[in-house]
MDAnalysis code that builds the backbone (N, CA, C; Angstrom):
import MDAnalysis as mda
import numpy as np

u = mda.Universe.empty(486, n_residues=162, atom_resindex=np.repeat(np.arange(162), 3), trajectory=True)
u.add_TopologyAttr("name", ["N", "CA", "C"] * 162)
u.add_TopologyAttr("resid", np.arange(1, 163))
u.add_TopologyAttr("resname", ["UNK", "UNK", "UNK", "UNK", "UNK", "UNK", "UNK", "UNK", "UNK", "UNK", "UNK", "UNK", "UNK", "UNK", "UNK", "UNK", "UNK", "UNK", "UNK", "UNK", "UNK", "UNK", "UNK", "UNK", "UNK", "UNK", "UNK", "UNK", "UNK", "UNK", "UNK", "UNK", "UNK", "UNK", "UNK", "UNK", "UNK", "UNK", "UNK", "UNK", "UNK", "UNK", "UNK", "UNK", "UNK", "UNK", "UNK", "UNK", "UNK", "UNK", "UNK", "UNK", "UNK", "UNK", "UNK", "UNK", "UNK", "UNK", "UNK", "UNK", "UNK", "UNK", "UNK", "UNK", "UNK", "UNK", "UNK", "UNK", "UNK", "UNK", "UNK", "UNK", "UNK", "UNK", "UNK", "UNK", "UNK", "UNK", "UNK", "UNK", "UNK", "UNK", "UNK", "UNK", "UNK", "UNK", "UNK", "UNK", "UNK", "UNK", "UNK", "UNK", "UNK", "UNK", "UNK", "UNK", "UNK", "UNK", "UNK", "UNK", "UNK", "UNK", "UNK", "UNK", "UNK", "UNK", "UNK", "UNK", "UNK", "UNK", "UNK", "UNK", "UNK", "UNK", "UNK", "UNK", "UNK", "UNK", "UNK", "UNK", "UNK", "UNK", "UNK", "UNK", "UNK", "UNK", "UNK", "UNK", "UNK", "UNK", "UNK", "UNK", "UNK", "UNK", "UNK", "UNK", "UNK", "UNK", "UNK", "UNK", "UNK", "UNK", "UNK", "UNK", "UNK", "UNK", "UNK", "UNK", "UNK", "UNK", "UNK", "UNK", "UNK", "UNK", "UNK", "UNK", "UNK", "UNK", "UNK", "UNK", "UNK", "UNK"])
u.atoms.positions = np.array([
    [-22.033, -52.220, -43.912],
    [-22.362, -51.602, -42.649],
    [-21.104, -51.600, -41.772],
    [-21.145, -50.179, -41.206],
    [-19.281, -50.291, -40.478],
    [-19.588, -50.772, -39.117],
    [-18.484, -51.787, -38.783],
    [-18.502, -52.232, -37.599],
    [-18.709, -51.618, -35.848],
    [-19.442, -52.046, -35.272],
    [-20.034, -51.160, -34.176],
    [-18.866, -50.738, -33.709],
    [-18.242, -49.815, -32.314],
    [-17.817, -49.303, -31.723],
    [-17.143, -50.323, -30.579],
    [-15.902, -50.623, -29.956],
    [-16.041, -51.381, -28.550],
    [-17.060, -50.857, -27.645],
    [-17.319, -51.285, -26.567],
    [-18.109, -50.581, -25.235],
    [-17.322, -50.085, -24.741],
    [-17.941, -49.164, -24.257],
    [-16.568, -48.178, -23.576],
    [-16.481, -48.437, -21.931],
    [-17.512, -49.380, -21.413],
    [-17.543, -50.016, -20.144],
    [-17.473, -48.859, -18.752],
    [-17.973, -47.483, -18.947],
    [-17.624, -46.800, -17.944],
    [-18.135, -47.082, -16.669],
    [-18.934, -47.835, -16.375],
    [-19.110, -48.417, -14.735],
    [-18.244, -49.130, -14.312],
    [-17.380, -49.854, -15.292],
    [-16.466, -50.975, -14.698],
    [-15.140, -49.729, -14.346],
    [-15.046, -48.994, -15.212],
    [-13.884, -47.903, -14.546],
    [-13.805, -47.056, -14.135],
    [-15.302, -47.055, -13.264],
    [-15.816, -46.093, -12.344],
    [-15.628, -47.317, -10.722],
    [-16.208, -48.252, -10.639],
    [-15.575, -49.307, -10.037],
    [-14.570, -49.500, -10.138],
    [-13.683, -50.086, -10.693],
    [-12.104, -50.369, -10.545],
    [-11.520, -49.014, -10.031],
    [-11.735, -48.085, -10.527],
    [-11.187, -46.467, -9.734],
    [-11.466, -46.296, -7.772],
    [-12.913, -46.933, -7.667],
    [-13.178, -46.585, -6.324],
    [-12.752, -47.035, -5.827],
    [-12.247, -49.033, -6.033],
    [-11.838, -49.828, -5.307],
    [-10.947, -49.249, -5.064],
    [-9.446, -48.844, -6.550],
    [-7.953, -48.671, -6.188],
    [-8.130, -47.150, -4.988],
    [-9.088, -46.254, -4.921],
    [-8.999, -45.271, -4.132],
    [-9.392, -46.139, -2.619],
    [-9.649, -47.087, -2.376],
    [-10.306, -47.590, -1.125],
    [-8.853, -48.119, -0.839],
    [-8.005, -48.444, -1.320],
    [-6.754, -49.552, -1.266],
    [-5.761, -48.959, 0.034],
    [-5.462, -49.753, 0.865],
    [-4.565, -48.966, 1.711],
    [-3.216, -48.041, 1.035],
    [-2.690, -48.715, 0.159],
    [-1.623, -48.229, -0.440],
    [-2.091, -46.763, -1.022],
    [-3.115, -46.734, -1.436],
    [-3.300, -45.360, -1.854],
    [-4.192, -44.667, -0.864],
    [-4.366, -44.914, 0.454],
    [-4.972, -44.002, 0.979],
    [-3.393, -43.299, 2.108],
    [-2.760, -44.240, 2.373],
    [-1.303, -44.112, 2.710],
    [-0.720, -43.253, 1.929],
    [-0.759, -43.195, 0.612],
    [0.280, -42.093, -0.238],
    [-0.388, -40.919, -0.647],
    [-1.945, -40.792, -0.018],
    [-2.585, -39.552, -0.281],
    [-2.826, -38.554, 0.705],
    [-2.347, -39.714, 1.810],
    [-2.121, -38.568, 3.301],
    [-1.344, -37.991, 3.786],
    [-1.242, -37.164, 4.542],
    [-0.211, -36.125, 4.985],
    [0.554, -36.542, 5.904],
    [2.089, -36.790, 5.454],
    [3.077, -37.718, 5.859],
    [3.992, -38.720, 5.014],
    [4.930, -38.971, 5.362],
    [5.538, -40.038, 4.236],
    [6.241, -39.115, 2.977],
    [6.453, -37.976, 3.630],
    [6.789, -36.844, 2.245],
    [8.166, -36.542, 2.490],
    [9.078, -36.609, 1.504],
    [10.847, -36.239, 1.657],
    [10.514, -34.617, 2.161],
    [11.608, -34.555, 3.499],
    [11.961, -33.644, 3.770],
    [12.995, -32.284, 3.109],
    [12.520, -31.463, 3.117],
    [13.175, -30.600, 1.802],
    [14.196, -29.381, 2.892],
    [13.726, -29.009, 3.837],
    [13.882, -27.903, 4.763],
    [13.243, -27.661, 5.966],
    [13.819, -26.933, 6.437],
    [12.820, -25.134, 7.384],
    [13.125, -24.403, 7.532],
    [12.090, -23.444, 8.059],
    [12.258, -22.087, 8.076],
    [13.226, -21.469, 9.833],
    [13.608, -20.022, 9.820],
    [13.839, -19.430, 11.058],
    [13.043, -19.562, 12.155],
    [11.629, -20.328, 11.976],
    [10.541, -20.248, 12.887],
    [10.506, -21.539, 13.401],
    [11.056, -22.517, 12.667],
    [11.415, -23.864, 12.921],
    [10.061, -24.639, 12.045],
    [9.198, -23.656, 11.044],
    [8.476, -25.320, 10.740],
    [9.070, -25.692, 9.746],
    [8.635, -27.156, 9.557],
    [9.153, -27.835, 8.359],
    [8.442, -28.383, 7.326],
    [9.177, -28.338, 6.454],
    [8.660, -28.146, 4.684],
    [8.891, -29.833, 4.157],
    [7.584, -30.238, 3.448],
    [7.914, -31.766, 2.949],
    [7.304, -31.690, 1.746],
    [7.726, -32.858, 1.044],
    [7.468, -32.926, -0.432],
    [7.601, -34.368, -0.978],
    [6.059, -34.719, -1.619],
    [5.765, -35.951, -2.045],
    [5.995, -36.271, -3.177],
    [6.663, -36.427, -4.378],
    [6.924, -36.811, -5.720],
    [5.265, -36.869, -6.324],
    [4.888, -36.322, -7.608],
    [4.108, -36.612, -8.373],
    [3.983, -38.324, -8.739],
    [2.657, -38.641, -8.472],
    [2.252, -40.170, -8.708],
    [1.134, -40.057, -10.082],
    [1.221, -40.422, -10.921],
    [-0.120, -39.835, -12.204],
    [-0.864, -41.140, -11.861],
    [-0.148, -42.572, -11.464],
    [-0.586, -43.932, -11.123],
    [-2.303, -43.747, -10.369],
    [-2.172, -42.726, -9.218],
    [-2.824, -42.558, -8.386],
    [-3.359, -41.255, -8.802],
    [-3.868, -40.716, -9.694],
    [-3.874, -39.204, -10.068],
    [-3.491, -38.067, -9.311],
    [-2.235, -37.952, -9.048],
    [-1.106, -36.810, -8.711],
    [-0.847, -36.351, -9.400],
    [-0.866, -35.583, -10.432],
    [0.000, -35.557, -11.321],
    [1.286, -34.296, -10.852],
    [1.257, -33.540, -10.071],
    [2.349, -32.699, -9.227],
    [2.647, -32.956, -7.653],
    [3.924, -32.394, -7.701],
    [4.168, -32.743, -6.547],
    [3.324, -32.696, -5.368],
    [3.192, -32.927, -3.929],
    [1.819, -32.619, -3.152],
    [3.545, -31.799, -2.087],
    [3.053, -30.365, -1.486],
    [4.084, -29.982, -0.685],
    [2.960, -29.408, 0.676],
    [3.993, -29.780, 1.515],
    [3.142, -29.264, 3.058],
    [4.043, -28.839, 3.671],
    [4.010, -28.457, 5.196],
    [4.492, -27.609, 6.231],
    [4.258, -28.715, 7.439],
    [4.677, -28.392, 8.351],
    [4.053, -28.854, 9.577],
    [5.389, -27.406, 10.627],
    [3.496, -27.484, 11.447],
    [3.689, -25.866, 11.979],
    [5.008, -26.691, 13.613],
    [5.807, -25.625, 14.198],
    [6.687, -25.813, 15.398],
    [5.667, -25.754, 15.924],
    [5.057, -24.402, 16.278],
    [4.446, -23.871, 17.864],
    [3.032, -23.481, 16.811],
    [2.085, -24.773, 17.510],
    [0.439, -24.937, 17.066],
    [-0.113, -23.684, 17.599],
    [-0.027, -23.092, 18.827],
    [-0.388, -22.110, 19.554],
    [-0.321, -21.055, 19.012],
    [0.676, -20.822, 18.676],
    [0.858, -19.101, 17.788],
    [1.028, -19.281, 16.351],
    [0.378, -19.962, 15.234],
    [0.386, -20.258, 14.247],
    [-0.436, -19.256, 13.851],
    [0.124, -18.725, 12.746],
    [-0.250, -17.374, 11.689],
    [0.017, -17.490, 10.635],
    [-0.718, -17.487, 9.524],
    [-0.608, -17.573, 8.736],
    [0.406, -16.182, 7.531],
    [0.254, -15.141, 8.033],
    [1.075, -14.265, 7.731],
    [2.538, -14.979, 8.133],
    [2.875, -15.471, 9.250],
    [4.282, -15.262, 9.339],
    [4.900, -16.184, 8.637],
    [4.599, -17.026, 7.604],
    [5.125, -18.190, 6.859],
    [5.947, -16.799, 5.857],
    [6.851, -17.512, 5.730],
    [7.857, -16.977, 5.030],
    [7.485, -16.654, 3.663],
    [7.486, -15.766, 2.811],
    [7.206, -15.665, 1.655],
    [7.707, -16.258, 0.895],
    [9.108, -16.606, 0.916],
    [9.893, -18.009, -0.273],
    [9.299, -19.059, 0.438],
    [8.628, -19.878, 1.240],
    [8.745, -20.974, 1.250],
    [7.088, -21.006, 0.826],
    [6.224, -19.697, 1.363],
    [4.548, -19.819, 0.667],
    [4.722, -20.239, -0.914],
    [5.334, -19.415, -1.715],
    [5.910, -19.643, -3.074],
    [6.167, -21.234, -3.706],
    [6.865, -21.775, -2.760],
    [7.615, -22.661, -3.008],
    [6.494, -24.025, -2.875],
    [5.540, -23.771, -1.644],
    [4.077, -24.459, -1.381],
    [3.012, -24.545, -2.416],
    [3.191, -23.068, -3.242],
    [2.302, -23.026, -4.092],
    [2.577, -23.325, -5.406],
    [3.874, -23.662, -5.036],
    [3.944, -23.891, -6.619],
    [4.439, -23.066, -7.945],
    [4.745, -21.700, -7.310],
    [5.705, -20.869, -7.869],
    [6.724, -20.364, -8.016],
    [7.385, -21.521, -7.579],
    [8.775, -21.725, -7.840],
    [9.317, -23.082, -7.653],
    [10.103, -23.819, -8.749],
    [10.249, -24.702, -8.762],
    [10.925, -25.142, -7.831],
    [12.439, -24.528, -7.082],
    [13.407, -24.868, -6.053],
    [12.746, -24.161, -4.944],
    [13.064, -24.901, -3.771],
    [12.598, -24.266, -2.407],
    [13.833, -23.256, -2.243],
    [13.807, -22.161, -1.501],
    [14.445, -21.205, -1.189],
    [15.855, -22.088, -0.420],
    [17.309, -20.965, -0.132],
    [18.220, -21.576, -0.404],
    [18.196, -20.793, 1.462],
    [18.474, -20.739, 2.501],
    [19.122, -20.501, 3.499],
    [19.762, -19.473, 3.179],
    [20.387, -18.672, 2.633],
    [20.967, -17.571, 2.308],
    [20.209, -16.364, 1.571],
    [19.253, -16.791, 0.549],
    [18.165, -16.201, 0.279],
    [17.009, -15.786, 0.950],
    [16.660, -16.884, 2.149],
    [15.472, -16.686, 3.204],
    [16.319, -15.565, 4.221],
    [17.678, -15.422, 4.866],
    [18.432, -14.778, 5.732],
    [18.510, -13.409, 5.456],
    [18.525, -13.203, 3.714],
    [18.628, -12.082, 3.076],
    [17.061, -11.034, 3.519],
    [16.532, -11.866, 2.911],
    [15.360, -10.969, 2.764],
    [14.829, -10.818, 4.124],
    [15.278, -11.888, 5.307],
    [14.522, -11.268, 6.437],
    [15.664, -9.907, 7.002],
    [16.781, -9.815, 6.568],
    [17.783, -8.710, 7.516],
    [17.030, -7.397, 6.289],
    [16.091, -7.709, 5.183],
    [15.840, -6.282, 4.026],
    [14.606, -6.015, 4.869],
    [13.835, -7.122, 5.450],
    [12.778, -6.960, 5.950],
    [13.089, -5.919, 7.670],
    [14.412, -6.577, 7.842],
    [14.326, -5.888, 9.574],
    [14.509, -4.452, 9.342],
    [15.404, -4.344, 8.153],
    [15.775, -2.938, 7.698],
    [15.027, -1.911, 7.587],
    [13.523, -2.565, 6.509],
    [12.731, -2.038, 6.184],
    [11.545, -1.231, 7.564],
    [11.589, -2.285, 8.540],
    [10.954, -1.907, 10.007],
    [11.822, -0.802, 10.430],
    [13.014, -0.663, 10.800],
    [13.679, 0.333, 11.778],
    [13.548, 1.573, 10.716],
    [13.662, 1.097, 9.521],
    [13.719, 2.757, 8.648],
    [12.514, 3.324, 8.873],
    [11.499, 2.449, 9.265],
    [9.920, 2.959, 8.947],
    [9.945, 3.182, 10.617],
    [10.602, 2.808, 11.435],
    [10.030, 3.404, 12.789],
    [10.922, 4.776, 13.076],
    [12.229, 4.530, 12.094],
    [13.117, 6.156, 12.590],
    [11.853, 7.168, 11.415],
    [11.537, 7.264, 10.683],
    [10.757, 8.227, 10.046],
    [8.975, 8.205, 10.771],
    [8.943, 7.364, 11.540],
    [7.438, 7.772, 12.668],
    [8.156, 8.795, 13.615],
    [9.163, 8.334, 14.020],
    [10.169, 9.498, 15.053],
    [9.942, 10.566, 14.410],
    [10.236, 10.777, 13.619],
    [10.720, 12.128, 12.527],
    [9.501, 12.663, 12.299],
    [8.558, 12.071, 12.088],
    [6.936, 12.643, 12.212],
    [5.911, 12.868, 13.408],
    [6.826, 12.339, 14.272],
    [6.174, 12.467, 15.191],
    [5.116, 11.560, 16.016],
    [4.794, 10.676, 15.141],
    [3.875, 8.964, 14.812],
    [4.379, 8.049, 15.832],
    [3.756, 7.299, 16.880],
    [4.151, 6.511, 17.124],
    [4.737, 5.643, 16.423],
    [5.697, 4.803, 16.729],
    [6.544, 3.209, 15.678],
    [5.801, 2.381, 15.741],
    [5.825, 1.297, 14.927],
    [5.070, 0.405, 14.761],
    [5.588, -0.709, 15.509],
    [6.655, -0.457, 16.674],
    [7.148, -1.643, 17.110],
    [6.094, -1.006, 19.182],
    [5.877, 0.026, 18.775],
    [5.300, 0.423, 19.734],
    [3.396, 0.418, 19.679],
    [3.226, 1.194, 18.680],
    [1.732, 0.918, 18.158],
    [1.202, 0.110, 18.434],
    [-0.426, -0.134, 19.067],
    [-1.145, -0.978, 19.443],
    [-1.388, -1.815, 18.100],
    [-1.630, -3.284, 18.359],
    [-1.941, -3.844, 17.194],
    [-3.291, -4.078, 17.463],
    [-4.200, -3.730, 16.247],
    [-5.637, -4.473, 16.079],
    [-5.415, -5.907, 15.929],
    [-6.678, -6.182, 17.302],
    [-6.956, -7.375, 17.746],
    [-8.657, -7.535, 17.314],
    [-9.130, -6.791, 16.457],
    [-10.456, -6.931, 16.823],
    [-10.755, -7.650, 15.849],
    [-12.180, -7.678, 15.421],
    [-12.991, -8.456, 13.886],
    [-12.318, -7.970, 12.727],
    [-12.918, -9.278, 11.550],
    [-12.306, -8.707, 10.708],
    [-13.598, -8.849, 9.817],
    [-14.466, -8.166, 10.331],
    [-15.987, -8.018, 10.058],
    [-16.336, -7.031, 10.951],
    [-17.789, -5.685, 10.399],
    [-17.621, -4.767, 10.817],
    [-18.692, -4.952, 12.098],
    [-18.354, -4.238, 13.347],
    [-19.285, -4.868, 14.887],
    [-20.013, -3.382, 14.805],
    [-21.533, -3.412, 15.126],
    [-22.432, -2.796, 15.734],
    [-22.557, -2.993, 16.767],
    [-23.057, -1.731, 17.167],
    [-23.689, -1.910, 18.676],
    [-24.986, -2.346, 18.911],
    [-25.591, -2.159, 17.992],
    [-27.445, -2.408, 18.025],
    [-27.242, -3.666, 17.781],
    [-26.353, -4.673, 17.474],
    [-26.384, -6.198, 16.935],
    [-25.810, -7.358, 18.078],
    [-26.596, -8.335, 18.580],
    [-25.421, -9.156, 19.321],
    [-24.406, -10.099, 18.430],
    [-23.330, -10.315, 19.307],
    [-22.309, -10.887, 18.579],
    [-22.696, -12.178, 18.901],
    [-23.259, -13.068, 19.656],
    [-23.864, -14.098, 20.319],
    [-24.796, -14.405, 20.497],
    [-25.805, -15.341, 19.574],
    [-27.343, -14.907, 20.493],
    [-27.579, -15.247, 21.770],
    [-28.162, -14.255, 22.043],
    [-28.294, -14.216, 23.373],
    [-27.782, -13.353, 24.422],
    [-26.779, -12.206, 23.760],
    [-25.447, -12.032, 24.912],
    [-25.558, -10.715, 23.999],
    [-26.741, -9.910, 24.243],
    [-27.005, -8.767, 23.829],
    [-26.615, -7.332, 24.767],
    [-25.965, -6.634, 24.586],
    [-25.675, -5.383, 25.491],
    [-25.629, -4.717, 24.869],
    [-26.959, -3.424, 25.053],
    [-27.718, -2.448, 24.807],
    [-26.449, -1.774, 25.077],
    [-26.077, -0.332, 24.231],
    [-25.433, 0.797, 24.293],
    [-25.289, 1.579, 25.450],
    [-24.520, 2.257, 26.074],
    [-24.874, 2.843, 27.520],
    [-25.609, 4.254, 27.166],
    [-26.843, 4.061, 27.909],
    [-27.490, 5.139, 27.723],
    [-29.008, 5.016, 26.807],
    [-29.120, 3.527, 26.451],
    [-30.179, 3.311, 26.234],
    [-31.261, 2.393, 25.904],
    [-31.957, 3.622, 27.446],
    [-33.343, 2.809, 27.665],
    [-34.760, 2.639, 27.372],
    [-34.828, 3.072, 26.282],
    [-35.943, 2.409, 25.770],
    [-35.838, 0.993, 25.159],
    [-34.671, 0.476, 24.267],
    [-34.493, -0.821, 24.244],
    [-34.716, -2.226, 25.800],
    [-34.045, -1.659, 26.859],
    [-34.259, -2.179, 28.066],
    [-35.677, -2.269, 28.580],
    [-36.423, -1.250, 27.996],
    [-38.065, -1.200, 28.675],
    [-39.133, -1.940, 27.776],
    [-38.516, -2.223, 26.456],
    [-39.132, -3.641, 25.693],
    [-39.089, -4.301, 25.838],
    [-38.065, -5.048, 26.832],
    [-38.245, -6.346, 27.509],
    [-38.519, -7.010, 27.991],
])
């Protein structure tokens, strides 16, 4: 008869796992902070980067940002080499000469596109109103608030159900 199997004990390393996740040391190296500084961008935020820990199941690097100006934070305006570089698709963070490049192809790309609105006749896009509105579609028959309903101008039969 072949000899039984060890126990494979999975409560005890379901326990020993929760404890080491309860441990200050690893709640310290799983939070945001404590990360080598790598760069920033023209906008001034800055880019950090935590070394892969597998100890603690990391197994890749952990990379973050921390925004300059909280107030006007957009997510569009993050630089496209350094989004890349956040996500993980590309191994080196962008070089200062590479980020400089592509924003003077980018300014280029604006003035060529506002001298050919000239040429058409189109307002520029440095002039053009920008949509500020939803990015979900608004009715008029619907409130956006309950409660904070305003009937269409011009009609009253909705007003005389009330």
């Amino acid at each position: 008869m072949p000899a039984a199997p060890p126990p494979r004990r999975v409560w005890l390393k379901v326990f020993q796992n929760l404890m080491k996740s309860l441990s200050p040391g690893y709640v310290r190296a799983s939070s945001v902070g404590g990360g080598k500084y790598i760069g920033d961008d023209y906008m001034g935020n800055k880019y950090f980067e935590k070394p892969a820990d597998p100890e603690r199941g990391r197994n890749i690097a952990t990379r973050y940002f921390e925004v300059a100006d909280h107030e006007n934070y957009c997510q569009e305006n993050l630089p496209s080499e350094w989004d890349s570089w956040l996500r993980h698709r590309r191994r080196l963070p962008p070089t200062e000469e590479e980020v400089q490049r592509n924003l003077q192809i980018a300014l280029m790309k604006k003035k060529n596109a506002d001298a050919l609105a000239m040429v058409r006749g189109q307002p520029v896009a440095s002039e053009a109103p920008k949509y500020v509105g939803h990015n979900f579609p608004v009715y008029n028959e619907y409130e956006l608030n309950p409660g904070q309903y305003k009937p269409p101008p011009g009609d009253k039969q909705l007003l005389d159900d009330k």
